[in-house]
N, CA, C and O atoms as a Tripos MOL2 file, in Angstrom:
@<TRIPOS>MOLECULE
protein
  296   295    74     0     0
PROTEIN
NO_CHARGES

@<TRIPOS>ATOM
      1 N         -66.1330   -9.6660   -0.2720 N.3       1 UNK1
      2 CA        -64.7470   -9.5100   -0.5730 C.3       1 UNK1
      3 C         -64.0290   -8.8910    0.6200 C.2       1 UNK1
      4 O         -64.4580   -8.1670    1.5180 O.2       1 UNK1
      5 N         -62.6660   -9.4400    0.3470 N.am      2 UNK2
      6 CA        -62.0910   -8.8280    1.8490 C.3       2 UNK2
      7 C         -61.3990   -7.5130    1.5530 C.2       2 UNK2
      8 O         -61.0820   -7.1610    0.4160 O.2       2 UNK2
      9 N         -61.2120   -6.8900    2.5330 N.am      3 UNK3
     10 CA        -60.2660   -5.5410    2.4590 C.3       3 UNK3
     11 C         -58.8170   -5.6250    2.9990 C.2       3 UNK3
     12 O         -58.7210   -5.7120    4.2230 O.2       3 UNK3
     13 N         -57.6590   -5.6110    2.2630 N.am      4 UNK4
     14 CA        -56.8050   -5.8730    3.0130 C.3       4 UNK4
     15 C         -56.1790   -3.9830    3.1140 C.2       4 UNK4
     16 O         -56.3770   -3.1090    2.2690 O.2       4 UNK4
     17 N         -55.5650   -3.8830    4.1820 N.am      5 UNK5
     18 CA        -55.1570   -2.4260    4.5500 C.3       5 UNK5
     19 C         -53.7670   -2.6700    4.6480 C.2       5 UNK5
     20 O         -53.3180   -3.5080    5.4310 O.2       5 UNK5
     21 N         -52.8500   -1.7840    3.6770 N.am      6 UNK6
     22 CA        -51.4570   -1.7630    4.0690 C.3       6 UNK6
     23 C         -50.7700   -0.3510    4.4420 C.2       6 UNK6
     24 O         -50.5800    0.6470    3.7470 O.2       6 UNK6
     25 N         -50.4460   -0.6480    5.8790 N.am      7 UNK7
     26 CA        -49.7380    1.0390    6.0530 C.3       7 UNK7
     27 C         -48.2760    0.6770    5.6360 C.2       7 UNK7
     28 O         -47.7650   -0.4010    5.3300 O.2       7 UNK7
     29 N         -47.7680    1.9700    5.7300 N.am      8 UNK8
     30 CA        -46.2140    2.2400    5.3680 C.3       8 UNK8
     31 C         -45.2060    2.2070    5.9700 C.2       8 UNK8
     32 O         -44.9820    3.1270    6.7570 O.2       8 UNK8
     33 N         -44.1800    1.0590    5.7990 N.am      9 UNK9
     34 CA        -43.6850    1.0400    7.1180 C.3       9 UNK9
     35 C         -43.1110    2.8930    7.3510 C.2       9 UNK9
     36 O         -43.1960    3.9500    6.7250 O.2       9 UNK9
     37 N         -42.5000    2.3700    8.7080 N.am     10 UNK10
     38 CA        -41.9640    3.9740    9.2150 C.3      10 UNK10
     39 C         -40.7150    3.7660    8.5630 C.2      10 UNK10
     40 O         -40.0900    2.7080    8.6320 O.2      10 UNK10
     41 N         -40.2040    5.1730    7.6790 N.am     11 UNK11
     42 CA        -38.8280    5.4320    7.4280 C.3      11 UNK11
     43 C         -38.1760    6.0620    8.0830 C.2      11 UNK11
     44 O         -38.5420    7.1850    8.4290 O.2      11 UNK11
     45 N         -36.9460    5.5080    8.4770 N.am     12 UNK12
     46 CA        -35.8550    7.0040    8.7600 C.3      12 UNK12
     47 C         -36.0310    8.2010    8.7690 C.2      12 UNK12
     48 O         -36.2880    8.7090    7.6770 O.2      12 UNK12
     49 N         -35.9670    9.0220    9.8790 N.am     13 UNK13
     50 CA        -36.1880   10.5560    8.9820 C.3      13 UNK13
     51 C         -34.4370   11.4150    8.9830 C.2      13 UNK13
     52 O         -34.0670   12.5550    8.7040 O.2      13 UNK13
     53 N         -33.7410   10.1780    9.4410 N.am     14 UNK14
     54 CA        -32.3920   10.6290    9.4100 C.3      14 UNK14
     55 C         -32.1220   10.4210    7.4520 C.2      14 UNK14
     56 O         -32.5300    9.5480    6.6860 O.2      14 UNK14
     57 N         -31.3010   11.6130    7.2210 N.am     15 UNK15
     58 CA        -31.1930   11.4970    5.8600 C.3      15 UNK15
     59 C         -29.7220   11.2100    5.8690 C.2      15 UNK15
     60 O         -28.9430   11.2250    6.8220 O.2      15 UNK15
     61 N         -29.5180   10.9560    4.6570 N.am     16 UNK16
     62 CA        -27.4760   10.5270    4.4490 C.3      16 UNK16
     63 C         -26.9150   11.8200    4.0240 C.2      16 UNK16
     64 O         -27.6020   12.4250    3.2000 O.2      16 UNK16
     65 N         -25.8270   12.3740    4.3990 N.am     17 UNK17
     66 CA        -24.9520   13.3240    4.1600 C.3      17 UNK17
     67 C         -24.4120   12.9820    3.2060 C.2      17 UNK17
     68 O         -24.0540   11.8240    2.9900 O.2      17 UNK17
     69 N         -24.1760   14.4270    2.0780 N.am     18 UNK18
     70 CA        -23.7780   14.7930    1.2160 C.3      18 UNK18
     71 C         -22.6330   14.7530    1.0240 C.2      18 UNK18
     72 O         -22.1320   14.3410   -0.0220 O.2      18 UNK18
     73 N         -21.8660   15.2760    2.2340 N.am     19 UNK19
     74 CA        -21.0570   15.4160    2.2680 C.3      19 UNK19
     75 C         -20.0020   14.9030    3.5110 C.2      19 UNK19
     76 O         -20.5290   15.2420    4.5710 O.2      19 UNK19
     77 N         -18.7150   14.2160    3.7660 N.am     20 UNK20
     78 CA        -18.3400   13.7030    5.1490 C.3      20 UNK20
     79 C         -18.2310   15.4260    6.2850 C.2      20 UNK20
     80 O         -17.9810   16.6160    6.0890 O.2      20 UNK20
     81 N         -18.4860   14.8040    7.0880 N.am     21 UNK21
     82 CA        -18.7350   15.8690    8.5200 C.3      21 UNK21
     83 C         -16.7690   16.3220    8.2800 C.2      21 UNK21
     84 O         -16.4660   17.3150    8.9420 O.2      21 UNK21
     85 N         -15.9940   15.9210    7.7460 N.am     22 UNK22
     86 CA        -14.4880   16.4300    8.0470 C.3      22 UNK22
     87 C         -14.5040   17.8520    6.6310 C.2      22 UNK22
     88 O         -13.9770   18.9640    6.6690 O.2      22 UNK22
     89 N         -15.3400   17.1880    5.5020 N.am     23 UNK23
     90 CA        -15.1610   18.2050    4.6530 C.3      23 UNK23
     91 C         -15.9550   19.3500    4.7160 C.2      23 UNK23
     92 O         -15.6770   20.2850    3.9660 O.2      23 UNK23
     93 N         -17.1910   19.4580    5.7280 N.am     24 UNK24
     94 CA        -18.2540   20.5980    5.8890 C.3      24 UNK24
     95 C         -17.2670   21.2640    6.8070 C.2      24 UNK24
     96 O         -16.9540   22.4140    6.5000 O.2      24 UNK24
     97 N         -16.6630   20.6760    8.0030 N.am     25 UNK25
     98 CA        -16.0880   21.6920    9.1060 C.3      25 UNK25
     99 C         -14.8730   22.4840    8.2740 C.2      25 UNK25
    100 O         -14.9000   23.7120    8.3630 O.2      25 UNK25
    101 N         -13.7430   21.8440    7.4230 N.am     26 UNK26
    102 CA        -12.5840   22.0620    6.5070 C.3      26 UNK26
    103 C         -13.6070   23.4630    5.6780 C.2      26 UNK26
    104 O         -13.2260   24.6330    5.6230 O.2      26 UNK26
    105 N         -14.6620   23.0420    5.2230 N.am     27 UNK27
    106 CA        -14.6300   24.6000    4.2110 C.3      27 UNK27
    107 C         -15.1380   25.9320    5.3510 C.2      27 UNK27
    108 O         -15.0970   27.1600    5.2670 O.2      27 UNK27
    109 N         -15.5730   25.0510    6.3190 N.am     28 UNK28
    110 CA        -16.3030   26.5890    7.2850 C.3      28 UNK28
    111 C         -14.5230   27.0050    7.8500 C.2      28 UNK28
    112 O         -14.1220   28.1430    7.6090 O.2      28 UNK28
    113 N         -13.8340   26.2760    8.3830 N.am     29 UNK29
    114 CA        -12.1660   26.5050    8.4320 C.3      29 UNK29
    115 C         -11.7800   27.9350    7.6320 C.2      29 UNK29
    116 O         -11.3410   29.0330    7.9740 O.2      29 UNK29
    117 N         -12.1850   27.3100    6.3970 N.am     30 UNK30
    118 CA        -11.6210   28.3010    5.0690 C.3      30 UNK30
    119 C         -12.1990   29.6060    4.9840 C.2      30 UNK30
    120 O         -11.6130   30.6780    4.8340 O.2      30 UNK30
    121 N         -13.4630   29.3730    5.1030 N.am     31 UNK31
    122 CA        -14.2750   30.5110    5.2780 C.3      31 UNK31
    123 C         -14.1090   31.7760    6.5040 C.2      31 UNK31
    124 O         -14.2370   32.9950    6.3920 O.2      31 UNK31
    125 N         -13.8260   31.0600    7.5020 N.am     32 UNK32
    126 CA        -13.6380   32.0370    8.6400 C.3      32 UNK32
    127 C         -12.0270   32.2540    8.9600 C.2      32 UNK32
    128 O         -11.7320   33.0190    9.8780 O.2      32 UNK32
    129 N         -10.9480   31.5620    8.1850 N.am     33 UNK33
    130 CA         -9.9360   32.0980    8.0260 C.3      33 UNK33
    131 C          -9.7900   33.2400    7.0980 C.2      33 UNK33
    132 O          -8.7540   33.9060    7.1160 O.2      33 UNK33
    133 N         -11.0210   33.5800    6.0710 N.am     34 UNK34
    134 CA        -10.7690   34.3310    5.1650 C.3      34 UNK34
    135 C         -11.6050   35.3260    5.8650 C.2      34 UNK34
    136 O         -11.0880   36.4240    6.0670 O.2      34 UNK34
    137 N         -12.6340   35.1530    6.2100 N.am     35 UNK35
    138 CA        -12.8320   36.5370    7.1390 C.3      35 UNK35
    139 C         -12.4100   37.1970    8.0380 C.2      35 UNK35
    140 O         -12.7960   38.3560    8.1820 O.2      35 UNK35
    141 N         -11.3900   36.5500    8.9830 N.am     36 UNK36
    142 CA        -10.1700   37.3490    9.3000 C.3      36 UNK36
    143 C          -9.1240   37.5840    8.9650 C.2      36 UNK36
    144 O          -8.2950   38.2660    9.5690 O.2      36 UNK36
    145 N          -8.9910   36.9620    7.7780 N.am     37 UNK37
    146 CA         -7.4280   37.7180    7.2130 C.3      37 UNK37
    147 C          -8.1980   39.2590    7.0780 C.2      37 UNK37
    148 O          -7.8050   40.2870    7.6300 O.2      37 UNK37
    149 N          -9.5120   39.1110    6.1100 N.am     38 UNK38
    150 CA         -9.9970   40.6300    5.5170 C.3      38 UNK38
    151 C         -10.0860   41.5190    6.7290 C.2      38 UNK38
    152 O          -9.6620   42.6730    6.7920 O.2      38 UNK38
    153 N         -10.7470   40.7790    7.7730 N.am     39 UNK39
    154 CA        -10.7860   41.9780    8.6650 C.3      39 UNK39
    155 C          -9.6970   42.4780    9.3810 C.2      39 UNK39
    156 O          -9.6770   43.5550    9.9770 O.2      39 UNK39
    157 N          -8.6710   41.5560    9.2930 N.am     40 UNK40
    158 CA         -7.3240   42.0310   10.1060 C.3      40 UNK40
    159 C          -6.7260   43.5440    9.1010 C.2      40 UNK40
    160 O          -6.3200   44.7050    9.1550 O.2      40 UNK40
    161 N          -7.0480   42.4890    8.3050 N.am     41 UNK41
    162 CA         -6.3690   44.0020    6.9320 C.3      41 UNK41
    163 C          -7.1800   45.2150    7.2920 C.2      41 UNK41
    164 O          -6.6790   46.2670    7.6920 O.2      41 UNK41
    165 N          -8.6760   44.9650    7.0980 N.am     42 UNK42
    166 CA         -8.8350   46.2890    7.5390 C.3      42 UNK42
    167 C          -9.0870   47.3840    8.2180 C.2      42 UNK42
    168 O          -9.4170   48.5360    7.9400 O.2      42 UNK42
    169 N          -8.6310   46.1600   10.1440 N.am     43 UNK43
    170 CA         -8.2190   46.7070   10.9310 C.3      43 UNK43
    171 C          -7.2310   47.6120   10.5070 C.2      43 UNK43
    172 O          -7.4290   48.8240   10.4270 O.2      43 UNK43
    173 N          -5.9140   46.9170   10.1650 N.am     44 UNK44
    174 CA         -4.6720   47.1040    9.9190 C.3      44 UNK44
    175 C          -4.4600   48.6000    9.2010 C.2      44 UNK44
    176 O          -3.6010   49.4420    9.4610 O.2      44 UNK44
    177 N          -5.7010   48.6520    8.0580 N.am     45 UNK45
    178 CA         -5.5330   49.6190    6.9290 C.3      45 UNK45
    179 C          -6.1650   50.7390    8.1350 C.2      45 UNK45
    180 O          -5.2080   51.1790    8.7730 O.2      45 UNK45
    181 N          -7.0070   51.1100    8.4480 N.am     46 UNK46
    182 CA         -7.4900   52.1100    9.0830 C.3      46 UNK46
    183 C          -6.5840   52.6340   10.3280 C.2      46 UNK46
    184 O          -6.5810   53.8600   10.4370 O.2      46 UNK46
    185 N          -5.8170   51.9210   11.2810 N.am     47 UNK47
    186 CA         -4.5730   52.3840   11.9810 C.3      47 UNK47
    187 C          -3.2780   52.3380   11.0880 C.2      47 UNK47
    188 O          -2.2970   52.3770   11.8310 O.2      47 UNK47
    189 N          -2.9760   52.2790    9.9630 N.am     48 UNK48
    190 CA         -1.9050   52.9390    9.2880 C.3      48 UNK48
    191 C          -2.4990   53.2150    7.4210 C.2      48 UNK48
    192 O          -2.1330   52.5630    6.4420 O.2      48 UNK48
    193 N          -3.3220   54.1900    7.4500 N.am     49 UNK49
    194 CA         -3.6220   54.3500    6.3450 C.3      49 UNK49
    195 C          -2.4210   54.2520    4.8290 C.2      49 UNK49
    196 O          -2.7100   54.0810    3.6450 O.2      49 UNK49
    197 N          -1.2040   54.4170    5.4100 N.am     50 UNK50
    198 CA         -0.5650   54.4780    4.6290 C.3      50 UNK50
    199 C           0.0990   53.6330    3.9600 C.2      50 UNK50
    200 O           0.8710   53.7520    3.0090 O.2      50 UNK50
    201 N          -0.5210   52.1840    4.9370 N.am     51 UNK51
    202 CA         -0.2300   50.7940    4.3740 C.3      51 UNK51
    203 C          -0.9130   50.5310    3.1710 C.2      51 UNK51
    204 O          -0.6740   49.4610    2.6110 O.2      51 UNK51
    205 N          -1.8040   51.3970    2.6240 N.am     52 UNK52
    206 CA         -2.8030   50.8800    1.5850 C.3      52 UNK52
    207 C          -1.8060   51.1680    0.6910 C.2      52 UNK52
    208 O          -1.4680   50.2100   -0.0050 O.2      52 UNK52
    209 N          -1.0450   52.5460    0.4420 N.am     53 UNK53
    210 CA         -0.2670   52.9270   -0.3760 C.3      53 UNK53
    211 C           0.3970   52.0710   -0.8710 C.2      53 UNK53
    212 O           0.5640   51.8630   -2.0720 O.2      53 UNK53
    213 N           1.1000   51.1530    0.5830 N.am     54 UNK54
    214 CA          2.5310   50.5910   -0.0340 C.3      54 UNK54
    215 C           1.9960   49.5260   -0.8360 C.2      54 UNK54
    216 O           2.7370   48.9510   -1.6330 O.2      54 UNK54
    217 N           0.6180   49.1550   -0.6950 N.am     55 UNK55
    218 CA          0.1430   48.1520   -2.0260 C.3      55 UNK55
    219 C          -0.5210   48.2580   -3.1490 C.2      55 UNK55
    220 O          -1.6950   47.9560   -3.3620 O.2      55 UNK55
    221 N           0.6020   48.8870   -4.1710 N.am     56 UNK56
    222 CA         -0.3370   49.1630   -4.8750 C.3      56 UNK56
    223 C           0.0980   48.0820   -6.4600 C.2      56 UNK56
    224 O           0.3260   48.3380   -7.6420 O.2      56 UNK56
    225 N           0.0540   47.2490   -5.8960 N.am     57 UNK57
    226 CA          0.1490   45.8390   -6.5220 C.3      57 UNK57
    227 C          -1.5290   45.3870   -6.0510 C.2      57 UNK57
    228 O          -1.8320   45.2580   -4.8650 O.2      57 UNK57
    229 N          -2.2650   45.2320   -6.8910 N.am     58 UNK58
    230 CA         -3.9420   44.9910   -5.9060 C.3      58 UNK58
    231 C          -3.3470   43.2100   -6.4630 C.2      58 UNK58
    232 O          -3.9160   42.2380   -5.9670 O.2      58 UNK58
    233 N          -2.5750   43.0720   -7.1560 N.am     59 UNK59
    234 CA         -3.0920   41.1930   -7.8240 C.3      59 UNK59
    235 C          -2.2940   40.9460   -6.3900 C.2      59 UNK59
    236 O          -2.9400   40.1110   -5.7570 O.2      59 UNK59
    237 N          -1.1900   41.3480   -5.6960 N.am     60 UNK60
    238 CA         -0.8050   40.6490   -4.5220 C.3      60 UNK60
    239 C          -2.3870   40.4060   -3.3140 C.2      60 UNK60
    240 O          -2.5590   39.4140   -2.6060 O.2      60 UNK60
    241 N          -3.2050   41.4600   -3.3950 N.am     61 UNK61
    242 CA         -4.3820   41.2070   -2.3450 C.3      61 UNK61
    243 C          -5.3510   39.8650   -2.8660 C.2      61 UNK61
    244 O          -5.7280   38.8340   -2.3110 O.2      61 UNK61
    245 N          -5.5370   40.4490   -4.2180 N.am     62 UNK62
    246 CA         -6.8720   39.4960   -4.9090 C.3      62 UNK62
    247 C          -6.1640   38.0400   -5.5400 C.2      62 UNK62
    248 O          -6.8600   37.0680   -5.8330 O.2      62 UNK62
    249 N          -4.8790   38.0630   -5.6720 N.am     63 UNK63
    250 CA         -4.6370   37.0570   -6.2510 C.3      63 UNK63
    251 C          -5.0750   35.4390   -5.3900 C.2      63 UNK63
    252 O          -5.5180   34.4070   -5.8940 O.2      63 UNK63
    253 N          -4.7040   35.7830   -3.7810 N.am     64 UNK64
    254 CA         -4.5250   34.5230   -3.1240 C.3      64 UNK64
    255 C          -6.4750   34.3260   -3.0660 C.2      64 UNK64
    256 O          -6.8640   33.1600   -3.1290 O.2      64 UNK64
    257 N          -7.3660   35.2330   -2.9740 N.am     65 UNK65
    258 CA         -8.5590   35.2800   -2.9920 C.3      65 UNK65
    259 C          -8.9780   34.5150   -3.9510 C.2      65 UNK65
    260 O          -9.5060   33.4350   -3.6830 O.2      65 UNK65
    261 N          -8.8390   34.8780   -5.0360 N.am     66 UNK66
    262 CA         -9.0390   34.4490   -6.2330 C.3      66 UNK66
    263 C          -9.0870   32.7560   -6.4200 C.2      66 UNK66
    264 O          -9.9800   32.0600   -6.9040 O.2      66 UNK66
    265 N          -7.8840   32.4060   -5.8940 N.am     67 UNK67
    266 CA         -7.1350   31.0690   -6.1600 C.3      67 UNK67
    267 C          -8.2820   30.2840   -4.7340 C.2      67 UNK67
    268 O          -8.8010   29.2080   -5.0270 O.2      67 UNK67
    269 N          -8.4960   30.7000   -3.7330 N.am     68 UNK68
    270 CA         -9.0360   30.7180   -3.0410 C.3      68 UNK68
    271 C         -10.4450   29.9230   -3.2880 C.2      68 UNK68
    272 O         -10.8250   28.8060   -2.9350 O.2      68 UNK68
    273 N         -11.1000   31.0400   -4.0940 N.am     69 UNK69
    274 CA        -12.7050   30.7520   -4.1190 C.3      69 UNK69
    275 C         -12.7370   29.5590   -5.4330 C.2      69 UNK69
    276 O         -13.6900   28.7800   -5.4440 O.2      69 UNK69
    277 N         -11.8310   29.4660   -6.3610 N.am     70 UNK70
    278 CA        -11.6870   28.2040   -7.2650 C.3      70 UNK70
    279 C         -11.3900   27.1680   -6.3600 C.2      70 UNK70
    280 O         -12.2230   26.2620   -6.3720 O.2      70 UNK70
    281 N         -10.5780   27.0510   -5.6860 N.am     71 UNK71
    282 CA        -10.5440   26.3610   -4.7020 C.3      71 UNK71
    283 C         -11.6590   25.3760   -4.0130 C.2      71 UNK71
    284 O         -11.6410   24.1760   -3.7390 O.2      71 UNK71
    285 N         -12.6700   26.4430   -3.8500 N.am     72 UNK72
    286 CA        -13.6340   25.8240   -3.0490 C.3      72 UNK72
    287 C         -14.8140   25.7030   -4.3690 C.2      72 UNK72
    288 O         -15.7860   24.9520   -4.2800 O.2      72 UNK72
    289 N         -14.6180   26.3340   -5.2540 N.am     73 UNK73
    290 CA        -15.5720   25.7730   -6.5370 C.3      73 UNK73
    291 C         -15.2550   24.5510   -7.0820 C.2      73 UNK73
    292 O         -16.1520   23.9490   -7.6730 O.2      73 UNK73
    293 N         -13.8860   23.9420   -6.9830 N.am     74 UNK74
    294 CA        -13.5710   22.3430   -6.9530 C.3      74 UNK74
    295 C         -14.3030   21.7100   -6.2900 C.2      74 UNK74
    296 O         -14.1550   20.4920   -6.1970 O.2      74 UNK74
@<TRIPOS>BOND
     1     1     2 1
     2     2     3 1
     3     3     4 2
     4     3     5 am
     5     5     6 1
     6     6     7 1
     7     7     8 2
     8     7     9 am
     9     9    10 1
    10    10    11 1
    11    11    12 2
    12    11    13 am
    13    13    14 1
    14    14    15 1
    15    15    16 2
    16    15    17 am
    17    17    18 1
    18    18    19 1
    19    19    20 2
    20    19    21 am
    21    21    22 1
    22    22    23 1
    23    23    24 2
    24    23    25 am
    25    25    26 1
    26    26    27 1
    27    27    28 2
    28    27    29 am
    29    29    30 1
    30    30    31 1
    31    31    32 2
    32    31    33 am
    33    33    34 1
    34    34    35 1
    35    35    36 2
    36    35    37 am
    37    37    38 1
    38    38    39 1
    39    39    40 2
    40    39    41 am
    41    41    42 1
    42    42    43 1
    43    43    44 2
    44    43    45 am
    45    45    46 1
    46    46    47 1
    47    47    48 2
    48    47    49 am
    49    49    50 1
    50    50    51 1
    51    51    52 2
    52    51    53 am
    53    53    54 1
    54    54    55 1
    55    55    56 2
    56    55    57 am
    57    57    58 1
    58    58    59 1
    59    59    60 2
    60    59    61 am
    61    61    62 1
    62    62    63 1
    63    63    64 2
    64    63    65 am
    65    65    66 1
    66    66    67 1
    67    67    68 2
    68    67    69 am
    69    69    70 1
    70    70    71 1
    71    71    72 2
    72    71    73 am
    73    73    74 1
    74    74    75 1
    75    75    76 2
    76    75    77 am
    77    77    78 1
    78    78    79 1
    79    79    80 2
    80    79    81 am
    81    81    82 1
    82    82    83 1
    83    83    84 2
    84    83    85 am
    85    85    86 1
    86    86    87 1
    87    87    88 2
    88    87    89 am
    89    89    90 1
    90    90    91 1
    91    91    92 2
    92    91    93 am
    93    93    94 1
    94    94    95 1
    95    95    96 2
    96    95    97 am
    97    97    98 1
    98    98    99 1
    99    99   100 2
   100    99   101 am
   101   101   102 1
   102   102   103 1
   103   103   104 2
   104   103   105 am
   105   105   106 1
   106   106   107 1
   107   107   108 2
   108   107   109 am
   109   109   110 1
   110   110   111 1
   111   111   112 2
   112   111   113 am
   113   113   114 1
   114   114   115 1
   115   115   116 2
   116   115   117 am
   117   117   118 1
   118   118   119 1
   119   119   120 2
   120   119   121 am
   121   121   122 1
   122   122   123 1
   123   123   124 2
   124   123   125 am
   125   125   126 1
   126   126   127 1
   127   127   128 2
   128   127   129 am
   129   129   130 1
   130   130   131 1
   131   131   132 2
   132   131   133 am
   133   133   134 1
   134   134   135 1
   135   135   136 2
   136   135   137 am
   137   137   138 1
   138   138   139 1
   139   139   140 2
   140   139   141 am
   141   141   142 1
   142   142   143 1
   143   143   144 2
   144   143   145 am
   145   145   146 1
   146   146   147 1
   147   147   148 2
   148   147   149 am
   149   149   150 1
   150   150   151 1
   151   151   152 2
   152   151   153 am
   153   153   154 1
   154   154   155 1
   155   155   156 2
   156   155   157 am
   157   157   158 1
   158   158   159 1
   159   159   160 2
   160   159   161 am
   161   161   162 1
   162   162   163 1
   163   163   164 2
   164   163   165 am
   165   165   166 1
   166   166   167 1
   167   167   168 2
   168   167   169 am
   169   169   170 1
   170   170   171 1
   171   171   172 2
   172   171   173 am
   173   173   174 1
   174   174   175 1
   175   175   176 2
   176   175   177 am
   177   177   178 1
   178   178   179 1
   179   179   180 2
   180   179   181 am
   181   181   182 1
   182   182   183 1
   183   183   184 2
   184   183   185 am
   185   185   186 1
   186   186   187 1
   187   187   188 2
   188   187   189 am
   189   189   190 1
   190   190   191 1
   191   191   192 2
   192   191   193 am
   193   193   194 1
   194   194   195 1
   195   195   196 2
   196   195   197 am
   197   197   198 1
   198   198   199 1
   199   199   200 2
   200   199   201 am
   201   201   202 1
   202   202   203 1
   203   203   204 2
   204   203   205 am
   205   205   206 1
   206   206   207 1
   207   207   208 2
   208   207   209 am
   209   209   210 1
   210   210   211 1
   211   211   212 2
   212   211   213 am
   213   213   214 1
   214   214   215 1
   215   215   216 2
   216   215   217 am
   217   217   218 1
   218   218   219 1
   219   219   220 2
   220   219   221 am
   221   221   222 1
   222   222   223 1
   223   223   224 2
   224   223   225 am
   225   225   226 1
   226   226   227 1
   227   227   228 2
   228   227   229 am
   229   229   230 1
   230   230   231 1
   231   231   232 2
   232   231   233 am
   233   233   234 1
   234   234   235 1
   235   235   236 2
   236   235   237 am
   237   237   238 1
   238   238   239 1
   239   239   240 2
   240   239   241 am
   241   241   242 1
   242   242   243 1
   243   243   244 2
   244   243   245 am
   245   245   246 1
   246   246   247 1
   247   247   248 2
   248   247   249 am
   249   249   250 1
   250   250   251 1
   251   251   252 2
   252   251   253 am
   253   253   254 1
   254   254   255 1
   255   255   256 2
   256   255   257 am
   257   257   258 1
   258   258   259 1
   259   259   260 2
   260   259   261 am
   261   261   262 1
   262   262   263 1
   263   263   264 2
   264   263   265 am
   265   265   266 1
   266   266   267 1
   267   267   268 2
   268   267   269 am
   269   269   270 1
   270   270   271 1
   271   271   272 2
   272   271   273 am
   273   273   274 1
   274   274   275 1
   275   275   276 2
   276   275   277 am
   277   277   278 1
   278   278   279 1
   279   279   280 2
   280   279   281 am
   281   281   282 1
   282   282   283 1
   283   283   284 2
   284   283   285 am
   285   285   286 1
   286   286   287 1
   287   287   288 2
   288   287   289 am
   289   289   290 1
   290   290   291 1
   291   291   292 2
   292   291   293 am
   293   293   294 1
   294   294   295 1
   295   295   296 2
@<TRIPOS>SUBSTRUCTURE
     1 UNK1         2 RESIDUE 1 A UNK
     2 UNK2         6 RESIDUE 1 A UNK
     3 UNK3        10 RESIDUE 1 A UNK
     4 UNK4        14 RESIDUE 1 A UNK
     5 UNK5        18 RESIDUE 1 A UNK
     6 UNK6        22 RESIDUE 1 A UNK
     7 UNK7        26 RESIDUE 1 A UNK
     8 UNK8        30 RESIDUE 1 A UNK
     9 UNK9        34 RESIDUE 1 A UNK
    10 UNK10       38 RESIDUE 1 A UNK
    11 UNK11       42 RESIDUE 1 A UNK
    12 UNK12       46 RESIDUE 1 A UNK
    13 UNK13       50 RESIDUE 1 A UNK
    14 UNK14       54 RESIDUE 1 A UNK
    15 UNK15       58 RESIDUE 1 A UNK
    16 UNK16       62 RESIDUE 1 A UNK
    17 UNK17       66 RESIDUE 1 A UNK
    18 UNK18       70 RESIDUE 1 A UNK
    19 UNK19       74 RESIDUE 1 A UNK
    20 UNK20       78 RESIDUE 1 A UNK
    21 UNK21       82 RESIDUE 1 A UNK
    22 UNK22       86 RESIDUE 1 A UNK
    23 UNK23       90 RESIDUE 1 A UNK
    24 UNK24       94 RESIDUE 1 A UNK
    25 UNK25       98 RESIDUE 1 A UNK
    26 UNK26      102 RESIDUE 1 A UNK
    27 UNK27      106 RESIDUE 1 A UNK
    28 UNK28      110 RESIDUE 1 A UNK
    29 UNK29      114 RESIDUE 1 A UNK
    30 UNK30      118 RESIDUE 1 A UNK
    31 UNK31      122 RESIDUE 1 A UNK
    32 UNK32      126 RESIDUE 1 A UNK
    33 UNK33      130 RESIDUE 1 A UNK
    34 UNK34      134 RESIDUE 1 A UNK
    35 UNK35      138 RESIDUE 1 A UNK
    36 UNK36      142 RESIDUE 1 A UNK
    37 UNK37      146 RESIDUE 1 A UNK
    38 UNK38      150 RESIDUE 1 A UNK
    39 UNK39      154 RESIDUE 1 A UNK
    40 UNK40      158 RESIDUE 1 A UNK
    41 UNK41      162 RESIDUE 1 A UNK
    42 UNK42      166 RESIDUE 1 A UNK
    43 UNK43      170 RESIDUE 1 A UNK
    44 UNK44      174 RESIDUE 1 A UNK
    45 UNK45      178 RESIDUE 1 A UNK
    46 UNK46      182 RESIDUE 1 A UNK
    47 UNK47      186 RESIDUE 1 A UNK
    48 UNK48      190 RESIDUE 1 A UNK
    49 UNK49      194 RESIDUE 1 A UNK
    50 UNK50      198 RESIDUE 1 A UNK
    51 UNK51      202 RESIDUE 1 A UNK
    52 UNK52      206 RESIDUE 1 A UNK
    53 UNK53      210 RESIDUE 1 A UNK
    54 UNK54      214 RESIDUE 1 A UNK
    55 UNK55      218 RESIDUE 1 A UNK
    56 UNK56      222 RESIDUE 1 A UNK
    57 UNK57      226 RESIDUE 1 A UNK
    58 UNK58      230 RESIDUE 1 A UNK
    59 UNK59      234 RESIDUE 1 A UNK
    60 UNK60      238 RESIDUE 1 A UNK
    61 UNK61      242 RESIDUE 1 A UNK
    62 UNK62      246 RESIDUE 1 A UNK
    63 UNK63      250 RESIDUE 1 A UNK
    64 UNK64      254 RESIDUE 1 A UNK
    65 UNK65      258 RESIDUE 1 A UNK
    66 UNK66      262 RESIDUE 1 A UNK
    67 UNK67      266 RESIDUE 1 A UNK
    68 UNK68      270 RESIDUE 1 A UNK
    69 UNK69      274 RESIDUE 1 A UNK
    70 UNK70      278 RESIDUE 1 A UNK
    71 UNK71      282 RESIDUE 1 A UNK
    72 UNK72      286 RESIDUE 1 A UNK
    73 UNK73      290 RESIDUE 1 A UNK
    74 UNK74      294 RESIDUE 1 A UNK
């Protein structure tokens, strides 16, 4: 009897993206715009401590955050 031998062809090892390359760079965008707004603030807060005072509305800080991270949970 004969032996027949079958190898596998070679696959791709490139895989398909999840996601388009415009929407991965757009959320890192978002992301590192939001880490410098925070850090500007708290540059900002530590050379005029007294800016913290004048907010003492906290939904004006957390609100745009908020709306923010739903945002990117869409």
């Amino acid at each position: 009897m004969a032996t027949i031998t079958v190898t596998p062809a070679i696959e791709s090892t490139r895989q398909a993206l999840i996601a388009p390359r415009w929407h991965t760079w757009l959320l890192i965008g978002i992301f590192l715009a939001l880490t410098l707004d925070g850090a500007l603030f708290q540059r900002a807060a530590r050379a005029q401590p007294e800016k913290l005072l004048r907010h003492s509305h906290v939904l004006a800080i957390y609100l745009p955050i908020i709306v923010m991270e739903w945002g990117l949970v869409l």
